[in-house]
DRENDO-1510 file (C-alpha; in Angstrom, 1 decimal, always signed):
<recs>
REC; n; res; u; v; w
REC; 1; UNK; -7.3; +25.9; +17.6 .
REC; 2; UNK; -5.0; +23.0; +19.5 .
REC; 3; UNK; -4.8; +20.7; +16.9 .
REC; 4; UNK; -5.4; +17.6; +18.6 .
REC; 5; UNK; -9.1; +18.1; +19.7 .
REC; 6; UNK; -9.3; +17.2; +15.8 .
REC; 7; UNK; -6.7; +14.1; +16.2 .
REC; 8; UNK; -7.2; +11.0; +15.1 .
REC; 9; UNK; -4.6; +8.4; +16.0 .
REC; 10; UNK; -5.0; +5.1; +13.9 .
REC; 11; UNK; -1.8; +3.2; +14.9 .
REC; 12; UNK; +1.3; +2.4; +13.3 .
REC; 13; UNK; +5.1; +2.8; +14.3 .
REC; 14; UNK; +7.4; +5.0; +12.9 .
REC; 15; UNK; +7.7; +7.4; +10.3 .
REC; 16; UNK; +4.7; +9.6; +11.0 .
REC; 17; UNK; +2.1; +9.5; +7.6 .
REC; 18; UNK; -0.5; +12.4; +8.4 .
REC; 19; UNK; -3.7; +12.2; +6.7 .
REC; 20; UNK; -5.6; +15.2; +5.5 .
REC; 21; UNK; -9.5; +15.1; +4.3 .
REC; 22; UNK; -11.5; +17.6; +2.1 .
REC; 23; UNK; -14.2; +19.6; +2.5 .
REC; 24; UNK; -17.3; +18.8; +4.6 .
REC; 25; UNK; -14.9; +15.5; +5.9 .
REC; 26; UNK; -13.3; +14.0; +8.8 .
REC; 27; UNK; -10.7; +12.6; +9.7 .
REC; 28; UNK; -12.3; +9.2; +10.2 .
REC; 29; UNK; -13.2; +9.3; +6.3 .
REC; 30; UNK; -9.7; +7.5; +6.0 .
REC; 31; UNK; -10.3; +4.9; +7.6 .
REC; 32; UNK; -9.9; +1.7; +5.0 .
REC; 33; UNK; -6.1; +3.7; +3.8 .
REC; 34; UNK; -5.3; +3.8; +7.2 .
REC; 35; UNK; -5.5; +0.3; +8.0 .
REC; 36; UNK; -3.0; -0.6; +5.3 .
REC; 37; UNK; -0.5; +2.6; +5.6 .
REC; 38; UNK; +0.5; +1.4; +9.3 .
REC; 39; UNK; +2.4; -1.1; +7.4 .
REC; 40; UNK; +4.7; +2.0; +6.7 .
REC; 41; UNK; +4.6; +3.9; +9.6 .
REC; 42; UNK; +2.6; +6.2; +12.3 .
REC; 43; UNK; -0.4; +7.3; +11.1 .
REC; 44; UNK; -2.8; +10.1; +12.0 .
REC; 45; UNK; -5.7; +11.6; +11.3 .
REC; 46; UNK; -6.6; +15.8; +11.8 .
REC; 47; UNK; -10.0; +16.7; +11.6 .
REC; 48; UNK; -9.0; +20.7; +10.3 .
REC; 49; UNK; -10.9; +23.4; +12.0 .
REC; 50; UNK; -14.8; +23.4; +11.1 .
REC; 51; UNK; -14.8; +19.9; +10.8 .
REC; 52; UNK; -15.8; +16.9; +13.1 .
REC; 53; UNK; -14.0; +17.1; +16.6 .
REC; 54; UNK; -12.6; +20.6; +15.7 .
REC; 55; UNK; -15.8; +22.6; +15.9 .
REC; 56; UNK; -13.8; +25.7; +16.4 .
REC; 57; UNK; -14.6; +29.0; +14.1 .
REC; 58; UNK; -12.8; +30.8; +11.9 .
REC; 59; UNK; -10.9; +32.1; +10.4 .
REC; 60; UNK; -10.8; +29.8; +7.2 .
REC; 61; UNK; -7.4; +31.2; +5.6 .
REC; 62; UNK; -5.6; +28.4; +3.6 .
REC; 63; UNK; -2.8; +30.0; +6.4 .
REC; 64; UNK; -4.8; +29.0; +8.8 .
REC; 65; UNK; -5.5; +25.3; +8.5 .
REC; 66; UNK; -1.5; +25.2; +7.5 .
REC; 67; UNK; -0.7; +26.4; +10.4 .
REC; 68; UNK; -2.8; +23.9; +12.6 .
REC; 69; UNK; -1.4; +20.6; +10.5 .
REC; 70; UNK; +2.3; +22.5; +11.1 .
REC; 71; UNK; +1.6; +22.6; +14.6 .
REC; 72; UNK; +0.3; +18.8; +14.9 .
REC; 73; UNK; +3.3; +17.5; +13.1 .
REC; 74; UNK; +5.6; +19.3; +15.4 .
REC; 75; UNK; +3.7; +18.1; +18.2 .
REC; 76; UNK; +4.0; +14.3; +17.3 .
REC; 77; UNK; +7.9; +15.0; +17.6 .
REC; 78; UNK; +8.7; +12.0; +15.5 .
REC; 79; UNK; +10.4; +13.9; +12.6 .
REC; 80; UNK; +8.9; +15.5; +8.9 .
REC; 81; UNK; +6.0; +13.8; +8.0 .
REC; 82; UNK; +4.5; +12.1; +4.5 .
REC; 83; UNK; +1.4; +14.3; +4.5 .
REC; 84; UNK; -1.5; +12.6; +2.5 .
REC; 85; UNK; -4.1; +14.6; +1.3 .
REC; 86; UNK; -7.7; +14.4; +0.1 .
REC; 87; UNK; -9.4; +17.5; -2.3 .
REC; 88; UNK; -8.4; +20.6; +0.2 .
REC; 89; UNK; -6.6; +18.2; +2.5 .
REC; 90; UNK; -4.0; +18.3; -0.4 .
REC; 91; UNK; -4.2; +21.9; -1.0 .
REC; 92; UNK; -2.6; +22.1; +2.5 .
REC; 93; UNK; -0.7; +19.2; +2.0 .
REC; 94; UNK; +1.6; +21.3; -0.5 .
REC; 95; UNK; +1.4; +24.3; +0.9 .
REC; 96; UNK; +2.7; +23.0; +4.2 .
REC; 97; UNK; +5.8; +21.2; +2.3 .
REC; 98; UNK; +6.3; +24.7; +0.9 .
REC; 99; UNK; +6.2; +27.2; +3.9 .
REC; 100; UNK; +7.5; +24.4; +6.6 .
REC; 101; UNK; +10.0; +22.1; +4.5 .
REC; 102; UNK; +11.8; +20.9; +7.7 .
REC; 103; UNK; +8.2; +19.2; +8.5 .
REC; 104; UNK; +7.6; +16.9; +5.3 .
REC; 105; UNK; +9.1; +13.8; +3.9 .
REC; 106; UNK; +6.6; +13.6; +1.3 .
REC; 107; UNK; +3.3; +14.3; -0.5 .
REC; 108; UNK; +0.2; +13.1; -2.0 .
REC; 109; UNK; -2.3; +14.9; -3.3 .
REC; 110; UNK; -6.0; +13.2; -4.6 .
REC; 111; UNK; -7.6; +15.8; -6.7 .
REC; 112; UNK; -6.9; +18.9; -6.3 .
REC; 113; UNK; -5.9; +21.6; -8.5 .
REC; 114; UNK; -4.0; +24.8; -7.6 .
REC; 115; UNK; -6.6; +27.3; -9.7 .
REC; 116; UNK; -9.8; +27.7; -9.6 .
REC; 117; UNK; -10.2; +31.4; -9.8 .
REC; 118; UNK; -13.4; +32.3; -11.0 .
REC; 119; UNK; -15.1; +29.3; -9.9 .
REC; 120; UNK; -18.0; +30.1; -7.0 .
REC; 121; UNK; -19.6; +28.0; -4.5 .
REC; 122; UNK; -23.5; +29.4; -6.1 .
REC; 123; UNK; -23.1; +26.4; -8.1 .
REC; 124; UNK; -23.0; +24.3; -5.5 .
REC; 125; UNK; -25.6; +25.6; -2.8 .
REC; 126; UNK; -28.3; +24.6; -4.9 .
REC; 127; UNK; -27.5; +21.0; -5.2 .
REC; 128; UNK; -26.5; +20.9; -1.3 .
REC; 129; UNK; -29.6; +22.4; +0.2 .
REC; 130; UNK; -31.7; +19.9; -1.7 .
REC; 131; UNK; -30.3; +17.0; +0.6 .
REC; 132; UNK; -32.7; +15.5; +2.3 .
REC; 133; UNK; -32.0; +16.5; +5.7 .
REC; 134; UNK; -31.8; +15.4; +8.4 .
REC; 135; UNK; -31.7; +12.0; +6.9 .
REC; 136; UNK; -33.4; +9.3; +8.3 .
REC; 137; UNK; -30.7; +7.1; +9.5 .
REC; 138; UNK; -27.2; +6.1; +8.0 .
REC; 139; UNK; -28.5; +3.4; +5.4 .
REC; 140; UNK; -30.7; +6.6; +4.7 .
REC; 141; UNK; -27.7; +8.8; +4.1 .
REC; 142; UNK; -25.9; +5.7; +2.2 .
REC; 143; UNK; -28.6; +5.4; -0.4 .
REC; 144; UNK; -29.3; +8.9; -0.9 .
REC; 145; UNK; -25.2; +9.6; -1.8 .
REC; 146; UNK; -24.5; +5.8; -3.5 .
REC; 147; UNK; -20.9; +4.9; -4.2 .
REC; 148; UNK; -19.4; +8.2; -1.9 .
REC; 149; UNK; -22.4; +7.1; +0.8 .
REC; 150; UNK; -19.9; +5.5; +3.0 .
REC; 151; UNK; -17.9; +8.6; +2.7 .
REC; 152; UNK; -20.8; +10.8; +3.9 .
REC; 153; UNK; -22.1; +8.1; +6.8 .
REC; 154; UNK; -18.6; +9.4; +8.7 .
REC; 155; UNK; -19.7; +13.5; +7.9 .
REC; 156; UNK; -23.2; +13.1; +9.9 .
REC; 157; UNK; -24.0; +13.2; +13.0 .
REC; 158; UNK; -27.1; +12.5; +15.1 .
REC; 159; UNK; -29.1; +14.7; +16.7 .
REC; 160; UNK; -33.1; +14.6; +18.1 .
REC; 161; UNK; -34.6; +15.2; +14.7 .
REC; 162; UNK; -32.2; +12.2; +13.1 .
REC; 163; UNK; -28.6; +13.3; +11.0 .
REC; 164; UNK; -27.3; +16.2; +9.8 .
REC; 165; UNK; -23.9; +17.2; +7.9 .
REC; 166; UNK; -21.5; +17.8; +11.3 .
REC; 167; UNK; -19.6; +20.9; +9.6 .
REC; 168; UNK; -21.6; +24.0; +9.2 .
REC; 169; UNK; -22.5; +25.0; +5.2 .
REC; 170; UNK; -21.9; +28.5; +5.7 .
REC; 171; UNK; -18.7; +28.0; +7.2 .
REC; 172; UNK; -17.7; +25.4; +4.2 .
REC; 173; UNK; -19.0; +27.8; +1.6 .
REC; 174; UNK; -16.8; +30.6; +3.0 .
REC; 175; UNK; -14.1; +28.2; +3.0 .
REC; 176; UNK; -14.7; +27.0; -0.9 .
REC; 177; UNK; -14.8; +30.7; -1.6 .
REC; 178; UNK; -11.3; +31.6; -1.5 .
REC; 179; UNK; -10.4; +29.2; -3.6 .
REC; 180; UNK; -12.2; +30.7; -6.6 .
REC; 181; UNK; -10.4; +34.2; -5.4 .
REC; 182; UNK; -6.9; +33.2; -5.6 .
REC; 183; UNK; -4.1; +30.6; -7.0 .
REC; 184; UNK; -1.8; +28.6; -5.4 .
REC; 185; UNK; +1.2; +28.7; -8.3 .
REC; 186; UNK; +3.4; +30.0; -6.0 .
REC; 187; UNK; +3.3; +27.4; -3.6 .
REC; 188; UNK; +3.9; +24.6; -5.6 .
REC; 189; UNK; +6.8; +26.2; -7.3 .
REC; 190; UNK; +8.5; +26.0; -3.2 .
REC; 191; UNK; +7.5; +22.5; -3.1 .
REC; 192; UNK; +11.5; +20.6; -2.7 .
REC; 193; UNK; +10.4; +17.3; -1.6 .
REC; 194; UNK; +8.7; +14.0; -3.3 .
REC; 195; UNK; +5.4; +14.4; -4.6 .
REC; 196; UNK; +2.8; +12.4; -5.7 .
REC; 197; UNK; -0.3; +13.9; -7.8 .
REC; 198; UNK; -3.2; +11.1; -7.9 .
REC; 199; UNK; -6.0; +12.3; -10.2 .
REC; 200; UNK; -9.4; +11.3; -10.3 .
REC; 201; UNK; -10.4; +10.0; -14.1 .
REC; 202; UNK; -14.0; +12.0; -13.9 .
REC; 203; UNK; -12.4; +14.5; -12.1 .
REC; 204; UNK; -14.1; +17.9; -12.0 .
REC; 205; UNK; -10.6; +19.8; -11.7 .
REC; 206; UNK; -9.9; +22.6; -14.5 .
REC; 207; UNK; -7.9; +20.1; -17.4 .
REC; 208; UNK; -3.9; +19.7; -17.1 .
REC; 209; UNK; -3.3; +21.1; -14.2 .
REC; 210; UNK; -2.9; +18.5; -12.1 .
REC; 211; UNK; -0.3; +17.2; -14.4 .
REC; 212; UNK; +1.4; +20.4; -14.5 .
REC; 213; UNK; +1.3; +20.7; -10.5 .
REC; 214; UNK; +3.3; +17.6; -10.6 .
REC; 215; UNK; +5.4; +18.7; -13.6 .
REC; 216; UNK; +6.1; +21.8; -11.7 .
REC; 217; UNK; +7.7; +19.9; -8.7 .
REC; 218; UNK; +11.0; +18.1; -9.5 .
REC; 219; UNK; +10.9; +14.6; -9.8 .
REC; 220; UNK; +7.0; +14.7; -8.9 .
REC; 221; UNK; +4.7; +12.2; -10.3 .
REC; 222; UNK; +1.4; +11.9; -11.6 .
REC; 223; UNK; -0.8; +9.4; -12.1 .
REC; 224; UNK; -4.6; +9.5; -13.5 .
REC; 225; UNK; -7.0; +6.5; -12.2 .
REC; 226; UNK; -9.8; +5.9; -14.7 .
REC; 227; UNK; -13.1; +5.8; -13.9 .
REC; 228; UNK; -13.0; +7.5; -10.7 .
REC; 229; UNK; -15.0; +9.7; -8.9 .
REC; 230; UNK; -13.4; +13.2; -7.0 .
REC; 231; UNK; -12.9; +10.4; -4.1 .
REC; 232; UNK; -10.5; +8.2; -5.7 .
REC; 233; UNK; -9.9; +6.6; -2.5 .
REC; 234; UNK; -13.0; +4.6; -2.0 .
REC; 235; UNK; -14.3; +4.6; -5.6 .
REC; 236; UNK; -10.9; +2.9; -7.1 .
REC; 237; UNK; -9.8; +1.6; -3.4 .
REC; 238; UNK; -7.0; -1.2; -5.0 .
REC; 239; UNK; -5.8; +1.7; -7.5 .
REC; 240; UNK; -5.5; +4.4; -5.0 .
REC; 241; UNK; -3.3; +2.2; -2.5 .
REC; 242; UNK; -1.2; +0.3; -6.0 .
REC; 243; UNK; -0.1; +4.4; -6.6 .
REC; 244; UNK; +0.4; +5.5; -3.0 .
REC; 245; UNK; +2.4; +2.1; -1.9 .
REC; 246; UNK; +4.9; +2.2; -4.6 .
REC; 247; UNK; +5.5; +5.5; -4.5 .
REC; 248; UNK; +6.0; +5.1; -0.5 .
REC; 249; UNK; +8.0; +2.1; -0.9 .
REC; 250; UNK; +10.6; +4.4; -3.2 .
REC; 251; UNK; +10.3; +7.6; -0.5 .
REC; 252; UNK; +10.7; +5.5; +2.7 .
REC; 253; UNK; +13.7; +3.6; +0.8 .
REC; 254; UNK; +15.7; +6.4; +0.7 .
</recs>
């Protein structure tokens, strides 16, 4: 996959800030952080392969989507990047900083913990093949998902029958699945530069581990924002940017 079909350019000058989404998202999901990080630099958007513009298949390998975000950042040619990322956005995010060093600044990862072995997407296929779809409209899809429904009005799309979910729930089950098959330990230990660990306070992540991915890193940091939902980004929007601006402020000093 070329890596910009999935691009998403919001503006900015600069230090290049690369944003990352989670499963079943787009790019276009950070929309309200991306207005204020172009205070701090260049900031883009990658829809990873399955996902909005990038309607490309397989195959779904953590490797794989690494290796697309490691291709867009060399692409942008304005030097290593702050890679921000959201759920398996920053799953990549730290794997990246550990297999392509010379491409990162920085990190953040929003909820997202590196083991989940044993976990399996059967508990999940239940709950998303009750959706009502194809929803009736966007205020339809905003009701029916509440405080994330902003969130999943940018994941639809419509089509003659009204909207559906744009990435495919076979392909995101797939990609969910290797998650509970393996752990990503050995990544995190290779992780050399800044990193910032924001975790939701209802998160749904196995306990302590994502202060332990930040204890792992040196000098990372890790910072739990009560209250908030697996998006921490829109449900706690004035927390989310308080964390992320002070610790870019103390990066971009250096």
């Amino acid at each position: 996959m070329h890596p910009r079909e999935g691009l998403v350019d919001f503006g900015g000058e600069g230090q290049p800030i690369v944003l990352l989404h989670g499963l079943m998202g787009r790019a276009t999901t950070w929309w309200r952080v991306a207005r204020w990080l172009t205070a701090y630099g260049h900031v883009v958007g990658l829809d990873a392969r399955g996902h909005g513009r990038a309607r490309r298949d397989g195959p779904w390998s953590t490797e794989d989507f690494v290796a697309d975000v490691a291709e867009l950042v060399t692409g942008l040619g304005e030097g290593p990047a702050v890679v921000i990322g959201h759920s398996m956005g920053g799953l990549h995010a730290w794997v990246l900083a550990a297999t392509h060093p010379e491409l990162v600044r920085a990190v953040v990862v929003e909820d997202m913990a590196p083991d989940q072995r044993g976990r399996t997407v059967e508990t999940w296929r239940g709950y998303f093949e009750s959706w009502p779809v194809p929803f009736t409209c966007l205020a339809h899809v905003r009701e029916f998902f509440g405080s994330t429904g902003d969130y999943f009005a940018e994941c639809v799309e419509e089509r003659a029958d009204g909207y559906h979910l744009i990435a495919d729930l076979e392909d995101l089950y797939e990609i969910a699945a290797e998650w509970g098959r393996r752990d990503y330990w050995s990544f995190v230990d290779k992780v050399r530069c800044p990193l910032l660990v924001v975790e939701a306070g209802d998160t749904a992540m196995p306990a302590g581990q994502q202060a332990e991915l930040a204890g792992r890193v040196p000098g990372g940091r890790h910072v739990v924002i009560p209250g908030a939902g697996h998006v921490v980004h829109d449900d706690a929007p004035q927390e989310y940017r308080g964390a992320v601006e002070a610790f870019l402020s103390e990066v971009l000093a250096r």
